[in-house]
Biopython code that builds the backbone (N, CA, C, O; Angstrom):
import numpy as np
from Bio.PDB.StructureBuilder import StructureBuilder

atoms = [
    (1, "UNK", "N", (37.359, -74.239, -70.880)),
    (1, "UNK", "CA", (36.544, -75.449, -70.825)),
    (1, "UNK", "C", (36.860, -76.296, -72.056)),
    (1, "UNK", "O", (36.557, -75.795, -73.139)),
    (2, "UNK", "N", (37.410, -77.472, -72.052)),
    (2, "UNK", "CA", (37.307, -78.777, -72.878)),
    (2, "UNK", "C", (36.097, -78.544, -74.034)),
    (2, "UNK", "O", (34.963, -78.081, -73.912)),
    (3, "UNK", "N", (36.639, -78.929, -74.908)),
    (3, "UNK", "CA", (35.099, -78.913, -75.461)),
    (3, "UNK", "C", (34.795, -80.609, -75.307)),
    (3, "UNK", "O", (33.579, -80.670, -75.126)),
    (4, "UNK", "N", (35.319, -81.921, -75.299)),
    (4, "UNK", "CA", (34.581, -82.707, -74.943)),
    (4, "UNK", "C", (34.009, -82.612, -73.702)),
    (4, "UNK", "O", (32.953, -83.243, -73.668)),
    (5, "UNK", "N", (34.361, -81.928, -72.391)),
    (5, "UNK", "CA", (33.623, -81.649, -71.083)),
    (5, "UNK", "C", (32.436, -80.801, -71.482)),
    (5, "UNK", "O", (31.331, -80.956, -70.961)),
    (6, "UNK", "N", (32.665, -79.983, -72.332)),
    (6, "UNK", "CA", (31.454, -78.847, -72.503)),
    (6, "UNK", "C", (30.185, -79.775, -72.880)),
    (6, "UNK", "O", (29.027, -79.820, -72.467)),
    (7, "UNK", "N", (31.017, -80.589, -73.975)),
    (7, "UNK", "CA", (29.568, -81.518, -74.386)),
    (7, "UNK", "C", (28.879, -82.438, -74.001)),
    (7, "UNK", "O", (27.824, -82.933, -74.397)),
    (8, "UNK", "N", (29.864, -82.726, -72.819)),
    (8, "UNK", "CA", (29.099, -84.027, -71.847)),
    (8, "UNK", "C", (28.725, -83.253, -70.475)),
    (8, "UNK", "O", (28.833, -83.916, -69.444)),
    (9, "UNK", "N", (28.307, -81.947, -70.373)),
    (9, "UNK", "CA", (27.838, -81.706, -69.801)),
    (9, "UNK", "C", (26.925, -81.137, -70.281)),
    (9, "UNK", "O", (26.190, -80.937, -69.313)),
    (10, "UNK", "N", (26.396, -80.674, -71.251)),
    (10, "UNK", "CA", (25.539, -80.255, -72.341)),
    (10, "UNK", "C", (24.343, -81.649, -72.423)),
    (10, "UNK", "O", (23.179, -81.531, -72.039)),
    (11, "UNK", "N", (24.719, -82.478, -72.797)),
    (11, "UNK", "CA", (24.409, -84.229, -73.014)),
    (11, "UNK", "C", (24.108, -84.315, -71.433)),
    (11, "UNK", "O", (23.164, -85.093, -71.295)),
    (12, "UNK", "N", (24.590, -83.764, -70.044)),
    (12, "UNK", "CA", (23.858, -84.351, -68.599)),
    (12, "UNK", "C", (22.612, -83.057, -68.715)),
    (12, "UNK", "O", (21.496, -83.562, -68.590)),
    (13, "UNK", "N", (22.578, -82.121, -68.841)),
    (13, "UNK", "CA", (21.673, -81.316, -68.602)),
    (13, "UNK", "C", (20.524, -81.757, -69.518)),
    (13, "UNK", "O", (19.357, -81.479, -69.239)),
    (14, "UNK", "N", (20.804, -82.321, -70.415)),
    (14, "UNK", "CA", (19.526, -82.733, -71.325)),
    (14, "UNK", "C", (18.728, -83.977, -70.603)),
    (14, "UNK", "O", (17.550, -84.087, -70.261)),
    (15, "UNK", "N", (19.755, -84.791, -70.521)),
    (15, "UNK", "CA", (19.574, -85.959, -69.897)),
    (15, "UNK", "C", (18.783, -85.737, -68.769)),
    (15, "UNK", "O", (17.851, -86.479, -68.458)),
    (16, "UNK", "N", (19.137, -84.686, -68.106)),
    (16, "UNK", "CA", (18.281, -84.245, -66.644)),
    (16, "UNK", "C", (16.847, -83.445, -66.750)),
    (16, "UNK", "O", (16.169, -82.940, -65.855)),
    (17, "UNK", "N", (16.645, -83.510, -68.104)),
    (17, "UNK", "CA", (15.432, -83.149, -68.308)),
    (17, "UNK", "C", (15.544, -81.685, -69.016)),
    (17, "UNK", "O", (14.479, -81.068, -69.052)),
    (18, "UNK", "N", (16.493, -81.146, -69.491)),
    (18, "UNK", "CA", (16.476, -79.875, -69.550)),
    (18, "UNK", "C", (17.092, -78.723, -68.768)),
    (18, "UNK", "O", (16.854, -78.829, -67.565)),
    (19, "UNK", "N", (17.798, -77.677, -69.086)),
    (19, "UNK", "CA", (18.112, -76.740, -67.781)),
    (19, "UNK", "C", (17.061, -76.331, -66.385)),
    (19, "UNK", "O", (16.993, -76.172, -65.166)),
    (20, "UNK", "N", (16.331, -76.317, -67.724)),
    (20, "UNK", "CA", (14.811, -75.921, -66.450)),
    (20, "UNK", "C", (13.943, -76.707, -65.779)),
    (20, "UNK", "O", (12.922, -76.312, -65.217)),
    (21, "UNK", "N", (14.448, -78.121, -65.847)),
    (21, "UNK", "CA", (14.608, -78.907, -65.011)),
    (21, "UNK", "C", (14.681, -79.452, -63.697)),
    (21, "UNK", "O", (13.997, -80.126, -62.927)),
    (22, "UNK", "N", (16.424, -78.562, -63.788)),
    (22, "UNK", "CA", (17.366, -78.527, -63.146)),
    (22, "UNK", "C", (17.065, -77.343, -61.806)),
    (22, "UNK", "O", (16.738, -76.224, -62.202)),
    (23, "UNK", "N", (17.152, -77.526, -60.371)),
    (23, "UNK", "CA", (16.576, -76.389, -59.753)),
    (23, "UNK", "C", (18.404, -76.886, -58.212)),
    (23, "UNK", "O", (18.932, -76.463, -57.183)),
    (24, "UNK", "N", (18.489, -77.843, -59.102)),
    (24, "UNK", "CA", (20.362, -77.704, -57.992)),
    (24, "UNK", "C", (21.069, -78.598, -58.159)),
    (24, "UNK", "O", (20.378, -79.609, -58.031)),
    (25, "UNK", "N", (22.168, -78.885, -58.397)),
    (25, "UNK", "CA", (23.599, -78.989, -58.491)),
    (25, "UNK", "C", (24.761, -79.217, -57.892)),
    (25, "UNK", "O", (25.520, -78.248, -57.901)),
    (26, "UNK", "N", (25.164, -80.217, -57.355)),
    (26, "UNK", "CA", (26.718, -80.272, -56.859)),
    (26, "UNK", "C", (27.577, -81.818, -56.854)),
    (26, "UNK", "O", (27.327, -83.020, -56.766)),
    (27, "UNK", "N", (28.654, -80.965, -57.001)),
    (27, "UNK", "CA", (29.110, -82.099, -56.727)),
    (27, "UNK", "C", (29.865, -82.856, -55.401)),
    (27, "UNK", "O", (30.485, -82.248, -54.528)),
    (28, "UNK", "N", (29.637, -84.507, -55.470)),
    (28, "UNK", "CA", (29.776, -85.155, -54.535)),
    (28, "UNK", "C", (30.808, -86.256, -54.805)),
    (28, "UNK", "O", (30.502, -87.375, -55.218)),
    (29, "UNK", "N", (32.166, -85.810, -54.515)),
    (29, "UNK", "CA", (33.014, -86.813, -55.142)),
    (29, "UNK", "C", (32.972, -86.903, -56.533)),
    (29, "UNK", "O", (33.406, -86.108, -57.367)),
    (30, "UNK", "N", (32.202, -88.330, -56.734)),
    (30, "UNK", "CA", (32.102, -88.770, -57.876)),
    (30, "UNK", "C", (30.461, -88.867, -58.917)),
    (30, "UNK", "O", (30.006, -89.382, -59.938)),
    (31, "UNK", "N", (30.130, -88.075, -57.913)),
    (31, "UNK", "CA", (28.734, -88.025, -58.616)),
    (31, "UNK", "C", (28.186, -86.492, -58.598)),
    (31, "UNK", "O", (28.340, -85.605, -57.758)),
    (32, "UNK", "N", (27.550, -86.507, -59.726)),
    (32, "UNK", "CA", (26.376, -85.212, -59.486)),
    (32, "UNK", "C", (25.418, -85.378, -58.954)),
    (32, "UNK", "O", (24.581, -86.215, -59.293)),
    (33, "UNK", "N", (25.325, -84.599, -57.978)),
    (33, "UNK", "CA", (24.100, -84.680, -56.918)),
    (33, "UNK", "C", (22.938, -83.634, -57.509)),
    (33, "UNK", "O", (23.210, -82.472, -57.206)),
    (34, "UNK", "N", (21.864, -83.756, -58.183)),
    (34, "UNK", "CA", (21.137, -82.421, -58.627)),
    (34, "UNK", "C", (19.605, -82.672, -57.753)),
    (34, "UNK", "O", (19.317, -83.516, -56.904)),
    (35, "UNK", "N", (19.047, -81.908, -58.170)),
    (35, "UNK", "CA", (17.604, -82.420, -57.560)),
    (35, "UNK", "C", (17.367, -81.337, -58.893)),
    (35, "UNK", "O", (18.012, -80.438, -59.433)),
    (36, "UNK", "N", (15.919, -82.061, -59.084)),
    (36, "UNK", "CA", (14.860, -81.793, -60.724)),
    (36, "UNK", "C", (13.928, -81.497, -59.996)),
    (36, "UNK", "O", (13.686, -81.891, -58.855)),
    (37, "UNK", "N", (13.039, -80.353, -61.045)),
    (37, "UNK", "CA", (11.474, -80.231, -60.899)),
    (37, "UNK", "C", (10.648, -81.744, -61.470)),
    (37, "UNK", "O", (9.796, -82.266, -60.751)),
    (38, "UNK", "N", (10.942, -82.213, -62.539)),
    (38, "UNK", "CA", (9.831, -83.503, -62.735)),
    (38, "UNK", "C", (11.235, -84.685, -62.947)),
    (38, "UNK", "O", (12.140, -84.823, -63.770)),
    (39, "UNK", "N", (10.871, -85.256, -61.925)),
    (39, "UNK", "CA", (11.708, -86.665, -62.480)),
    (39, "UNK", "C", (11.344, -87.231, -63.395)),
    (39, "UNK", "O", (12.219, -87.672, -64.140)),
    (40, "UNK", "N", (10.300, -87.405, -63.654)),
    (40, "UNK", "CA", (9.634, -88.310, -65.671)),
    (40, "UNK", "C", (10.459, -87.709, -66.249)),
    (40, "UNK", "O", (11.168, -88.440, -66.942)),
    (41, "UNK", "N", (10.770, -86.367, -66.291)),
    (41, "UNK", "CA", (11.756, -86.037, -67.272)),
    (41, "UNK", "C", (13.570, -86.057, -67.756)),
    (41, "UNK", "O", (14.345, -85.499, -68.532)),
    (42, "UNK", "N", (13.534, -87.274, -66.529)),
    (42, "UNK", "CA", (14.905, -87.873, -66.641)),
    (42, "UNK", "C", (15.153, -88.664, -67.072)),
    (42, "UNK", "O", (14.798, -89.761, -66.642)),
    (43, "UNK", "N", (16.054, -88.479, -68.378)),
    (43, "UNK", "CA", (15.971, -89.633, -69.541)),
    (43, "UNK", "C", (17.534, -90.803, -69.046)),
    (43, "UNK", "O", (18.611, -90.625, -69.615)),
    (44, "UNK", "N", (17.422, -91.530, -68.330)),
    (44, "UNK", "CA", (18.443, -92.319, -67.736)),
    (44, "UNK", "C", (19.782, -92.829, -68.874)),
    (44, "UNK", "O", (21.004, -92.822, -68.725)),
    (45, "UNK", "N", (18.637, -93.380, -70.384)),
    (45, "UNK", "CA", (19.713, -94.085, -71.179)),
    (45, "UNK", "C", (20.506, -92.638, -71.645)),
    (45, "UNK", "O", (21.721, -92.833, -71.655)),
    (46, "UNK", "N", (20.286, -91.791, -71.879)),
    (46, "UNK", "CA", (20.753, -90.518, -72.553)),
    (46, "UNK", "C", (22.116, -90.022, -71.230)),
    (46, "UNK", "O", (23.251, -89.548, -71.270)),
    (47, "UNK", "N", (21.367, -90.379, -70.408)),
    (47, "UNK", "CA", (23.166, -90.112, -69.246)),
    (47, "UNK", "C", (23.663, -91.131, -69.420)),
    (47, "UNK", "O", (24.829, -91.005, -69.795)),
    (48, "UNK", "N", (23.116, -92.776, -69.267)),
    (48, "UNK", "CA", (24.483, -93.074, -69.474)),
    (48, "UNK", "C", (25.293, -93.278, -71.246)),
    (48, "UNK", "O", (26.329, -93.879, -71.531)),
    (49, "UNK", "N", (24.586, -92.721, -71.916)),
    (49, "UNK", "CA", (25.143, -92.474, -73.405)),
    (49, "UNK", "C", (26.260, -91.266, -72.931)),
    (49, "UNK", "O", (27.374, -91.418, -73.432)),
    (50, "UNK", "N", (26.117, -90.220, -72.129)),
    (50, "UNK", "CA", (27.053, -88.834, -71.858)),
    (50, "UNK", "C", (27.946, -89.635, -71.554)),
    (50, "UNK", "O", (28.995, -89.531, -72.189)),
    (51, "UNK", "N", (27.873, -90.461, -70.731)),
    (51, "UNK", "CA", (28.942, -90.946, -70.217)),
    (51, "UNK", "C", (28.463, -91.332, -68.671)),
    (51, "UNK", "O", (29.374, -92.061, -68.278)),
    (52, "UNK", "N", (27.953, -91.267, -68.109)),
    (52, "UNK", "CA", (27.598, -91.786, -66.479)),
    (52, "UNK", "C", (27.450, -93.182, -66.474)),
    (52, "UNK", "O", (26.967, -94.002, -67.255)),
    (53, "UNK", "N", (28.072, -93.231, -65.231)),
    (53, "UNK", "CA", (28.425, -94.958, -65.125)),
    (53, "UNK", "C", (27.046, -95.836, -64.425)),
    (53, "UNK", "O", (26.760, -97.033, -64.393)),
    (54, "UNK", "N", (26.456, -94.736, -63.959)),
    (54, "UNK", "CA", (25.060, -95.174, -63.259)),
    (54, "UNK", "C", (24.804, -94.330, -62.728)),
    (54, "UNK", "O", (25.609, -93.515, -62.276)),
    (55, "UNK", "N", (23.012, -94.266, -62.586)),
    (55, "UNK", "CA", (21.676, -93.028, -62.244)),
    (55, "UNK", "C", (20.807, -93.614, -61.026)),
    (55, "UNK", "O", (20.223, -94.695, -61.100)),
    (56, "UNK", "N", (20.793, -92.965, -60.150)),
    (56, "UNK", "CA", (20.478, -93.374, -59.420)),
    (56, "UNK", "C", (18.940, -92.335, -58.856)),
    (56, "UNK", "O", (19.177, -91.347, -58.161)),
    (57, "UNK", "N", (17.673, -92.616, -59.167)),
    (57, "UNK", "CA", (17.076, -91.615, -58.676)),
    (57, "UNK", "C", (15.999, -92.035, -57.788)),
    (57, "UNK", "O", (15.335, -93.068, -57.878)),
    (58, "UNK", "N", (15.874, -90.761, -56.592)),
    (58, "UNK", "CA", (14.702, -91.066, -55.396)),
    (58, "UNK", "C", (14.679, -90.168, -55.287)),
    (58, "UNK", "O", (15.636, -89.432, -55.051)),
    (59, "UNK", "N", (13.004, -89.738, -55.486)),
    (59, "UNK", "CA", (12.072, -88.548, -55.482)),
    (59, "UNK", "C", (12.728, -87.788, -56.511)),
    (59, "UNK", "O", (13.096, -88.230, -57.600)),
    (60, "UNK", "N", (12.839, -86.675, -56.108)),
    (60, "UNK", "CA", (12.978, -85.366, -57.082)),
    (60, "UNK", "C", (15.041, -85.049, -56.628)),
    (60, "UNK", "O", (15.671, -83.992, -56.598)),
    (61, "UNK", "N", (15.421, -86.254, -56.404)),
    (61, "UNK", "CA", (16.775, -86.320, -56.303)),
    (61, "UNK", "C", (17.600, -87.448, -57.099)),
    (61, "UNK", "O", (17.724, -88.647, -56.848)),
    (62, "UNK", "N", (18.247, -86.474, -58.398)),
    (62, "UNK", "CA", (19.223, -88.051, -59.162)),
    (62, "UNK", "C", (20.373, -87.732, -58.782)),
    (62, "UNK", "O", (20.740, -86.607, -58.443)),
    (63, "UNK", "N", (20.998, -88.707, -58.820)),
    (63, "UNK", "CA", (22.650, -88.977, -58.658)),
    (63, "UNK", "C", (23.027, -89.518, -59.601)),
    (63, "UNK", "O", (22.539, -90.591, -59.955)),
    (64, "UNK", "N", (24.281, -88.736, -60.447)),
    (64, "UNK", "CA", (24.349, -89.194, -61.307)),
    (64, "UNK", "C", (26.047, -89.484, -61.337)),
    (64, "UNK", "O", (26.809, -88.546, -61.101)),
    (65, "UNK", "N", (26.453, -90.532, -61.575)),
    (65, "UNK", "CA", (27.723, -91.110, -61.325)),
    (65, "UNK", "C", (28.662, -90.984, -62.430)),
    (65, "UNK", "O", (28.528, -91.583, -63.497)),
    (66, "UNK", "N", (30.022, -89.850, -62.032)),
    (66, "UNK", "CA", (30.528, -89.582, -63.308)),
    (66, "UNK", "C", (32.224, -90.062, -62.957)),
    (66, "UNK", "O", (33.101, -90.003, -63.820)),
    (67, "UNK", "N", (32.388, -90.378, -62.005)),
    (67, "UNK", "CA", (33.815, -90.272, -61.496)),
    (67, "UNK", "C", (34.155, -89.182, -61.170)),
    (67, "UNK", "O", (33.444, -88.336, -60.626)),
    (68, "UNK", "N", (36.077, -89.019, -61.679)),
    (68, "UNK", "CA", (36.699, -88.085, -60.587)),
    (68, "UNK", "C", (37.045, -86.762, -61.172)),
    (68, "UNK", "O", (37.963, -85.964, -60.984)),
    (69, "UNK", "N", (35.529, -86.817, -62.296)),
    (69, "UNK", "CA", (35.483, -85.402, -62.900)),
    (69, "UNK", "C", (34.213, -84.343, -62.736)),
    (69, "UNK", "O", (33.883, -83.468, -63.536)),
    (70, "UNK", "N", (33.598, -84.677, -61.471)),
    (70, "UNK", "CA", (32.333, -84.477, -61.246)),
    (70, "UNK", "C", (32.357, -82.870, -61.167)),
    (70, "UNK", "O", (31.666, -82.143, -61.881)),
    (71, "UNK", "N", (33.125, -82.498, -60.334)),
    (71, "UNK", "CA", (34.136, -81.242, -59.794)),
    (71, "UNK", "C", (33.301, -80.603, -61.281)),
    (71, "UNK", "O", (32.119, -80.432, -61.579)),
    (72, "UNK", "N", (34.746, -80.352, -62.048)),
    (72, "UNK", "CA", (34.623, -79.939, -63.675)),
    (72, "UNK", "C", (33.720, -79.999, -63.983)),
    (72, "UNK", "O", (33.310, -78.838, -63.960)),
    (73, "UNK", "N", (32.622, -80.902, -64.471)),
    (73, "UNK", "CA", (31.482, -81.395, -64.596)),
    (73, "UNK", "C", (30.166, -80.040, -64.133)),
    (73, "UNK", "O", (29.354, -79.354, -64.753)),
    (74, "UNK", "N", (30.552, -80.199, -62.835)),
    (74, "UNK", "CA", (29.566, -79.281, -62.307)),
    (74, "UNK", "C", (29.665, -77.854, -62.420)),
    (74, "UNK", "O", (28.678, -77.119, -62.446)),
    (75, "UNK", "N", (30.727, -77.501, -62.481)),
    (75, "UNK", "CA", (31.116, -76.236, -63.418)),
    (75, "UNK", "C", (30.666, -75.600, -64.455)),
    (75, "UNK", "O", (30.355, -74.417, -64.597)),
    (76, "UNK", "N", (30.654, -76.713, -65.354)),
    (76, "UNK", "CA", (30.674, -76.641, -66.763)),
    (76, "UNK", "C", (28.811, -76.759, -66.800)),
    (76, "UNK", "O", (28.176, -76.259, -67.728)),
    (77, "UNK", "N", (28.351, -77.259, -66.010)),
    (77, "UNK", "CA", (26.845, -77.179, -66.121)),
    (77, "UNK", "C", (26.275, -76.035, -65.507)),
    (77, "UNK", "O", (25.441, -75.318, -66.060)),
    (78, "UNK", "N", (26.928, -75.785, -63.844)),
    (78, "UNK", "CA", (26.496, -74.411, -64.038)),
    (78, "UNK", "C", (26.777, -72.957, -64.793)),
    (78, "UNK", "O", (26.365, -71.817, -64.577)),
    (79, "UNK", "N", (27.636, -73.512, -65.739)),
    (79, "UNK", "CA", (27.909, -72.206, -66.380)),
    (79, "UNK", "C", (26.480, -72.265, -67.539)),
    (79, "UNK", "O", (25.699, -71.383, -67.898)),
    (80, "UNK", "N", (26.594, -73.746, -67.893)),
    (80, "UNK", "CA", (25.365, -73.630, -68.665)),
    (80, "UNK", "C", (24.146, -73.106, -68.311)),
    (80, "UNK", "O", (23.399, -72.646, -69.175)),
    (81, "UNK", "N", (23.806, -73.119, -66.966)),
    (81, "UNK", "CA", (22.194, -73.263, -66.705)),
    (81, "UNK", "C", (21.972, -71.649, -66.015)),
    (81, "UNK", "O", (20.947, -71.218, -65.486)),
    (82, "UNK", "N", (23.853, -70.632, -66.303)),
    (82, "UNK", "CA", (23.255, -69.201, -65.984)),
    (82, "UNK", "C", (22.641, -68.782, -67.024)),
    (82, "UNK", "O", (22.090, -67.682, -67.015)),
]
sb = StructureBuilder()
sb.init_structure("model")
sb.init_model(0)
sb.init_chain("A")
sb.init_seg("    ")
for serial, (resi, resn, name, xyz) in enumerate(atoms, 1):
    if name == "N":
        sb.init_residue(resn, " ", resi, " ")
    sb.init_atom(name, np.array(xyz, "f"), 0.0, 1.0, " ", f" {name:<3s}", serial, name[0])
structure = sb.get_structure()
């Protein structure tokens, strides 16, 4: 793992409120598709500081737009959130 990937996926899991947060994960093309336990706790400017190009959230589902590294991305977060 990259360590700049490690850390911008480190920087989305925060952004997403935390690991424990986080209750799923994948990726979709170019975006992370997750769904959260509390959306209030999705700090939008803090993803796009990681790097996301845009957040898109409805209900307890964000999308979070990373390009054509989402793949990697999602990897690297679920390794974090075992």
């Amino acid at each position: 793992m990259e360590e700049h990937m490690a850390d911008k996926a480190a920087a989305i899991v925060a952004g997403l409120g935390g690991a424990g947060n986080i209750e799923d994960i994948e990726a979709c093309i170019t975006r992370l598709r997750t769904e959260v336990g509390d959306p209030a706790k999705v700090d939008e400017p803090a993803l796009k500081a990681a790097g996301a190009h845009g957040v898109l959230i409805s209900g307890n589902v964000v999308q979070v737009v990373v390009g054509p590294e989402a793949d990697a991305l999602t990897d690297d977060i679920n390794d974090l959130l075992d």
